[in-house]
N, C-alpha and C positions, 0 to 999 in steps of 0.2 A: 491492545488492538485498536485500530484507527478504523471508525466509520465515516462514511464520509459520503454528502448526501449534495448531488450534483445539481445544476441549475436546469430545470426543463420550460421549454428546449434548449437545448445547447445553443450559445449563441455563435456569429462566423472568429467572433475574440477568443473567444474561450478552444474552439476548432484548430487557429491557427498557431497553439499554443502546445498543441499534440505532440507534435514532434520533438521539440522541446523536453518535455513533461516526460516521457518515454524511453529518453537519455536519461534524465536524471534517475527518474525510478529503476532502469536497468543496471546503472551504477551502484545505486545504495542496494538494489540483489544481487552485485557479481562484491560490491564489500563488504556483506553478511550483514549488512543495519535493516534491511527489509527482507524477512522470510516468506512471505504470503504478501500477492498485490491479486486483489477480483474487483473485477467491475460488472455491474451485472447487464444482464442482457439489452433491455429498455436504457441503458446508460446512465439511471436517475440516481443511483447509488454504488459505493466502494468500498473495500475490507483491504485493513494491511495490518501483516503482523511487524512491529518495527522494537525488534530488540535494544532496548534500550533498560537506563536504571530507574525511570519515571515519566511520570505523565508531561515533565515539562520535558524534560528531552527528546520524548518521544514527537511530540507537539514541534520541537527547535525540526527535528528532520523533517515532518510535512511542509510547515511552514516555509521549505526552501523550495518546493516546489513550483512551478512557474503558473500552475491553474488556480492553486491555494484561494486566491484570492475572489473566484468563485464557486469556492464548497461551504457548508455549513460542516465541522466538524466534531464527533463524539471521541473522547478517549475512554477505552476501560482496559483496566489495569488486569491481566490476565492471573490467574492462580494456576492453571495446567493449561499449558499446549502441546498438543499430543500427536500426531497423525504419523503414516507409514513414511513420509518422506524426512522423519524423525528419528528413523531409527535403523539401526544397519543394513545395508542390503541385502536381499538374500541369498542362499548360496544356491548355488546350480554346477552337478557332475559333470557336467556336459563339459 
């Protein structure tokens, strides 16, 4: 899991970098390397789960990011990841 703890305030660099940044991350979730991207409300921090086999690989995928270069970033190395979007969906008669 990728924390990732953003520049406040945002500056208009870092703004104009959005659009950007929102391809690339849409990419790495439509080819399964990112499963979970949150940014939280106040903008000042972000969670990404990024399948990978290690902290550096994991570390190689954010670092391609176009904002990278104003975040402070945490990696932790998951042991369970779990949640309903994890697991089959469910059935309906209907």
């Amino acid at each position: 899991m990728i924390q990732m703890r953003l520049p406040n305030p945002l500056s208009d660099a870092f703004y104009a970098l959005i659009p950007e940044h929102r391809a690339y991350i849409d990419k790495q979730i439509n080819d399964g390397i990112i499963t979970l991207y949150a940014i939280n409300e106040d903008r000042t921090r972000g969670w990404a789960i990024v399948l990978s086999e290690n902290a550096e690989e994991a570390m190689e995928v954010i670092e391609k990011s176009p904002v990278y270069r104003f975040m402070s970033i945490q990696i932790d190395e998951l042991f369970i990841f779990d949640g309903e979007t994890m697991r089959l969906p469910k059935v309906s008669l209907n």
